[in-house]
N, C-alpha and C positions, 0 to 999 in steps of 0.2 A: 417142550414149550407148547402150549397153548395154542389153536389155531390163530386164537383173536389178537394172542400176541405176537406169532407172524406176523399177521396184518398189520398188528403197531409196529414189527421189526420195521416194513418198509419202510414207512413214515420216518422212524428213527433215521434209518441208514441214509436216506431221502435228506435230511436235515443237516449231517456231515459228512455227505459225496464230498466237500471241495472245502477239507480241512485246510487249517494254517500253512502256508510252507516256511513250516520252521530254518531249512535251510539256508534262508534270507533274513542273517542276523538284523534286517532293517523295516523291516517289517513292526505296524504298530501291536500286535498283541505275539508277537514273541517272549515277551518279558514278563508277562502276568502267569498267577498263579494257577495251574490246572485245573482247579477248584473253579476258577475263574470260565475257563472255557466250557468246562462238565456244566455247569450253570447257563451257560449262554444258550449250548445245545440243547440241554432240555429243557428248556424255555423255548426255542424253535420247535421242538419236537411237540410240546402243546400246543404248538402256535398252531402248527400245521394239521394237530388235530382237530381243531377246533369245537363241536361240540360231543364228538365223540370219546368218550369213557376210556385210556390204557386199561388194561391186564400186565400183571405179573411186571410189570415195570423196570421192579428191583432187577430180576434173572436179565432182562432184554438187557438194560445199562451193564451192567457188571461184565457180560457178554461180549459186547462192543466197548469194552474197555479190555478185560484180560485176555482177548486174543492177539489184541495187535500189542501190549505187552510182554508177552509169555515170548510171541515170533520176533521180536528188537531184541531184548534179552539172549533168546538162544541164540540168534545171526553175530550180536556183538561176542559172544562167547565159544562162535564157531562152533554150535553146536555141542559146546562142552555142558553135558546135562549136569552134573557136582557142581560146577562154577554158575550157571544158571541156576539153582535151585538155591544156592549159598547167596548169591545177588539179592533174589527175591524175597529171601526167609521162607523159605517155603522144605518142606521133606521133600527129598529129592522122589521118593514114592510118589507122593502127591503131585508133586513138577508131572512126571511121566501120565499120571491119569489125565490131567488138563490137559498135556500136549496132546492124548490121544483122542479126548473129547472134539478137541477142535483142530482134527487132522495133521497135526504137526510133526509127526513123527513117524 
């Protein structure tokens, strides 16, 4: 990654420190679509830049999304990487390079 998009990492991560707590079926944005909150967030994440330029965007987002997917995935799977990878659709090859990308394994 890109120094500069470090620096945007912060920002990003800066933006959803203090996610949904999905666990409280009563909560008002439980029930929208994903789509819905990845929207909200990077719309914060510009916010917060303000007149400052991202880099590499695409990598940053994708990042802070397939990590904390890949780590729910393999914990609901009890670490079964064939049932993880089979969940995902993903080559079970592929599962293993991500997980090691992002410390998981």
């Amino acid at each position: 990654m890109a120094p500069h998009a470090q620096h945007n990492a912060h920002h990003f991560a800066t933006s959803s420190e203090h996610p949904a707590d999905y666990s409280k079926p009563h909560t008002d944005t439980a029930h929208e679509p994903l789509r819905v909150h990845v929207e909200r967030v990077v719309r914060q994440y510009f916010a917060l830049l303000g007149d400052e330029v991202p880099t590499d965007l695409y990598e940053l987002i994708l990042r802070q999304v397939e990590e904390p997917l890949l780590s729910v995935v393999l914990e609901q799977t009890r670490g079964n990487q064939t049932r993880c990878a089979q969940i995902l659709g993903l080559n079970r090859g592929t599962l293993r390079k991500k997980l090691k990308t992002y410390d998981l394994m």
